[in-house]
N, C-alpha and C positions, 0 to 999 in steps of 0.2 A: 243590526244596530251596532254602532262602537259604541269604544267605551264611554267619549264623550258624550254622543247621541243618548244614550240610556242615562247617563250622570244629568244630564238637562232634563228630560223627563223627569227624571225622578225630582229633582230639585222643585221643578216647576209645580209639579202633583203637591209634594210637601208645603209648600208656600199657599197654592188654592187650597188646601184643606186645614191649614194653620187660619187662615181668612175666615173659611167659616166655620168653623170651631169655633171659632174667640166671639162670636155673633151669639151660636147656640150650640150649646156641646151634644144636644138630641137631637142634630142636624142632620138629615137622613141621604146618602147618594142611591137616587135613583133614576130609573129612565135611561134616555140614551147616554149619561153618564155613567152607567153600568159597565157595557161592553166595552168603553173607553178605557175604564180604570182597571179592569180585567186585562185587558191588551196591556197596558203599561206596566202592569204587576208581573205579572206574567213572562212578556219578556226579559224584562229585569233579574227577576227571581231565578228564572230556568237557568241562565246562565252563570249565578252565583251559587247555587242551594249545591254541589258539591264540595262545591271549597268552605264554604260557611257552617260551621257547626248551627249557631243561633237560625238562621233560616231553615235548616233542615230542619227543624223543628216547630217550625210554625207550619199549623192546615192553610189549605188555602182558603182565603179569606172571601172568595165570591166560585160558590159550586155553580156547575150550569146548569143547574136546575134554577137556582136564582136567577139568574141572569134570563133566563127563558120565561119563569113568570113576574118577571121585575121584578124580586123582592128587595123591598132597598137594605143598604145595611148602613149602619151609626157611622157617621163621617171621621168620629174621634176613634172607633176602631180601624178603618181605613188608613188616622194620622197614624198610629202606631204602629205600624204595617208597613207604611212607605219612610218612616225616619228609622226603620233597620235595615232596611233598603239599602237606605242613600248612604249611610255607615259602614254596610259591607263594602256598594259598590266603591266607595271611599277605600277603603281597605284593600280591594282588589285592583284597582288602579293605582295605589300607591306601592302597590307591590310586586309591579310588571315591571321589567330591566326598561329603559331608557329607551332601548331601541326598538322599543314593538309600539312607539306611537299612533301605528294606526291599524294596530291588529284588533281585531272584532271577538268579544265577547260570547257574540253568539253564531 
């Protein structure tokens, strides 16, 4: 994934979950939106959580234990989650020289 490809993800995840948040903040992601949001976190995170103090620091937000028996989790802990995300990866792209436009994150 580059960096733009994961920066879209993330953006996109942050906006659907700002959506339904603002509807019902005990709005729960589950089902096959599980392993979705797992995949997007994931790849995202792995490739920042060295460089990032504040992500090293966060658990991960869907164990796969969850995800194997659906357990959904709060969509507003999810937003919290992906808008550190999109901050670092903000921060790590802004922090790359010029000339590595299409070097890969991960």
């Amino acid at each position: 994934m580059t960096p733009r490809e994961a920066h879209q993800a993330i953006s996109q995840l942050h906006v659907q979950l700002i959506n339904i948040t603002s509807e019902d903040q005990e709005q729960e992601v589950r089902g096959i939106a599980l392993p979705v949001l797992d995949a997007v976190l994931s790849s995202v995170r792995g490739s920042l959580l060295e460089a990032d103090p504040v992500l090293a620091t966060l658990p991960d937000l869907i164990s796969p234990e969850a995800i194997e028996t659906g357990e959904p989790i709060r969509a507003v802990d999810a937003l919290l989650v992906v808008g550190q995300l999109e901050i670092a990866l903000d921060r790590a792209m802004s922090a790359r020289p010029k000339n590595e436009g299409t070097a890969r994150l991960i």
